[in-house]
C-alpha positions in Angstrom: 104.8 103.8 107.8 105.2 106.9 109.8 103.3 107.0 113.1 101.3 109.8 112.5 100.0 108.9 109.4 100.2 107.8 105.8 99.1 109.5 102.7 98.3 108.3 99.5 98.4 110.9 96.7 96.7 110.2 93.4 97.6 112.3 90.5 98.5 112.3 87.0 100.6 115.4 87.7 103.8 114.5 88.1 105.7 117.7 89.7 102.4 118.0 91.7 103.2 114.4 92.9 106.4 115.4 93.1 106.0 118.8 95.6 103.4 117.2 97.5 105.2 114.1 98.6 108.5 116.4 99.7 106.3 118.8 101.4 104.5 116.3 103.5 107.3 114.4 104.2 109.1 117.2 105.6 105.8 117.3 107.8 106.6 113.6 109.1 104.1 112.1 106.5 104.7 108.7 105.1 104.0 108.9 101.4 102.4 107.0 98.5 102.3 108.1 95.0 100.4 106.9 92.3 100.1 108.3 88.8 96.3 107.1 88.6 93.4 105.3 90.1 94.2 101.8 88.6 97.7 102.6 89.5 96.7 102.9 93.2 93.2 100.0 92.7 96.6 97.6 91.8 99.4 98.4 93.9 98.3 99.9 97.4 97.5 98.1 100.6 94.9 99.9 103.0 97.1 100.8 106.1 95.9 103.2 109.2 96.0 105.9 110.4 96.1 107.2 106.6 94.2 109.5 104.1 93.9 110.0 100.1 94.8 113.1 98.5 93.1 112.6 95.1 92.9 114.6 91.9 89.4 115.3 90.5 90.3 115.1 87.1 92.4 112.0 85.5 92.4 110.5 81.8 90.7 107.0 82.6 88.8 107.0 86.1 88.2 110.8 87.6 88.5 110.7 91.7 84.5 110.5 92.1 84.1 107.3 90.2 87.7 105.9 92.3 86.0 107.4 95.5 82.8 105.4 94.2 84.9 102.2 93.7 86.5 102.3 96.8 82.9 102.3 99.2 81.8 99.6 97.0 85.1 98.1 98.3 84.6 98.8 101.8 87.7 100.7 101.9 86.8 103.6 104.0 89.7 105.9 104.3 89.1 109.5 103.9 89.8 110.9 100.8 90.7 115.0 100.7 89.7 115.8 96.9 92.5 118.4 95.1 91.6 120.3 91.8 92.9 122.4 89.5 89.4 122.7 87.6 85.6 120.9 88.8 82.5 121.5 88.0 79.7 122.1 91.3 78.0 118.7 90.8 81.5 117.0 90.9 82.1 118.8 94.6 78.5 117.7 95.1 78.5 114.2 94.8 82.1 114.1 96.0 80.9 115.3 99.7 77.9 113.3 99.3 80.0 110.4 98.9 81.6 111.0 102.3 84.7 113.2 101.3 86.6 114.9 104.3 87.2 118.2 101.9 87.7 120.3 98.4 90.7 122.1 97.6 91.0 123.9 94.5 94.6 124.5 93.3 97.0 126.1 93.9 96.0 125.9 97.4 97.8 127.2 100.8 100.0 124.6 102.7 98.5 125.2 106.2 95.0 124.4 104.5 95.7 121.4 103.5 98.1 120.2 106.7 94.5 121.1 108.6 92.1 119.1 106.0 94.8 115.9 106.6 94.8 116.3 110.2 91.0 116.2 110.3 91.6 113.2 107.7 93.5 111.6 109.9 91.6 111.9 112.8 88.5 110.6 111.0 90.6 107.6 110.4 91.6 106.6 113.5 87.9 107.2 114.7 86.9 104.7 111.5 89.3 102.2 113.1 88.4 101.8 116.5 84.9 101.6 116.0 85.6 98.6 113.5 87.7 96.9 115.9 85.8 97.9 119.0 83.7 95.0 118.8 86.5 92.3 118.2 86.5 89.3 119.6 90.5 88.4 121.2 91.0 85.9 118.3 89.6 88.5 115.6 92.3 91.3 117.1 94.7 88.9 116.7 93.8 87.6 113.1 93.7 91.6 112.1 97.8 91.5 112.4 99.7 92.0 109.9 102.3 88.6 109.5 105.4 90.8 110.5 102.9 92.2 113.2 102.1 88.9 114.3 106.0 88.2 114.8 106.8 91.3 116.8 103.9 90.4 119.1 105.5 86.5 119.8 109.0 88.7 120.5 107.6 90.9 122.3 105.7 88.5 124.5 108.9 86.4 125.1 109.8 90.2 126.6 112.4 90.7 124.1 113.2 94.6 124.0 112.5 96.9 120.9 116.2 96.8 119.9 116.4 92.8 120.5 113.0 92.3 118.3 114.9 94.7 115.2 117.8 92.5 115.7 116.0 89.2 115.5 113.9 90.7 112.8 116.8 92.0 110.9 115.2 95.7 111.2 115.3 98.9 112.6 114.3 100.1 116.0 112.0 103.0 114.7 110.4 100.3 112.6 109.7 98.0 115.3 108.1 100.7 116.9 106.0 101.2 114.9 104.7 97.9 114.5 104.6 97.6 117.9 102.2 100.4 118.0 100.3 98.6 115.8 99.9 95.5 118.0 98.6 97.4 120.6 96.3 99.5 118.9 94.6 96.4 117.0 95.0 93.9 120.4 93.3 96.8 122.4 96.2 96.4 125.1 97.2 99.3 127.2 100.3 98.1 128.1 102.9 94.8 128.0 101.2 93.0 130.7 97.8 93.0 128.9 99.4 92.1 125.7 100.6 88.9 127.0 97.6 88.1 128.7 95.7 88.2 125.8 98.1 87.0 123.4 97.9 83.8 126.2 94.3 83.3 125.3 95.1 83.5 121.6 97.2 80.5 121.9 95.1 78.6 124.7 92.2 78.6 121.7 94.9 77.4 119.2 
């Protein structure tokens, strides 16, 4: 996952898919592309910082009955609606539902880098007020398995490079998942990390 931030594009058009997913990741983007809702409903796994680019208008499940789905879910990431074609209640119920924005196509590159940045942003916001409140063991039960294992490494104070090694990685991945420890552990640097990884394993 690229560090600063994952899209998820859902679309039955395939050279839409197609553009979209070299565009942005000429942007530094990760990308995920489904070819419909159940596609994505089956196959994806919520990661953050991240936001949905979704299509309004798809054979089985249209974007506002996925968008819908997913609150019922408690899967909050923000979703940026794209259209070629919608009518006013779909936009409508769409914002009401919490969307971030509405582009109709064909729409302007820098629009849409702005509408994911603010996506983004929300994100992030989204997941430190969920983990705000976190107990230490709660943090620690948020990671990831793999995330879980670059903690203990990183805790022995094994480097970045030494961690990919063991791990049988990269360096720019353990990176990023050791971002991700201290973002959900709340530590602001090494020292904290092991201190609270400490009491993790005192309450073991």
């Amino acid at each position: 996952m690229s560090e600063i931030g994952h899209i998820y594009i859902i679309d039955d058009d395939a050279s839409m898919r197609s553009s979209l997913t070299r565009m942005l990741k000429s942007c530094g983007y990760s990308i995920e592309s489904h070819e419909s809702p159940e596609s994505f409903l089956e196959k994806s796994i919520p990661v953050s910082p991240a936001t949905i680019l979704l299509d309004m208008r798809m054979p089985i499940m249209s974007g506002v009955d996925l968008q819908k789905k997913l609150k019922e879910m408690g899967r909050e990431t923000p979703i940026i609606f794209i259209s070629g074609e919608s009518m006013p209640h779909e936009i409508v119920v769409s914002m009401k539902q919490g969307a971030v924005d509405f582009l109709f196509k064909p729409f302007n590159l820098d629009d849409l880098l702005r509408c994911i940045g603010t996506a983004i942003e929300k994100d992030k916001e989204i997941f430190q007020s969920m983990t705000q409140s976190l107990t230490i063991n709660q943090r620690y039960d948020s990671l990831t398995p793999r995330e879980k294992e670059v903690c203990a490494l990183l805790v022995e104070g094994l480097m970045n490079k030494d961690v990919a090694v063991r791990l049988g990685t990269t360096d720019a991945t353990i990176k990023v998942h050791k971002s991700r420890v201290m973002e959900k552990m709340r530590a602001t640097s090494l020292q904290e990390l092991v201190r609270l990884y400490g009491s993790v394993k005192n309450k073991l």
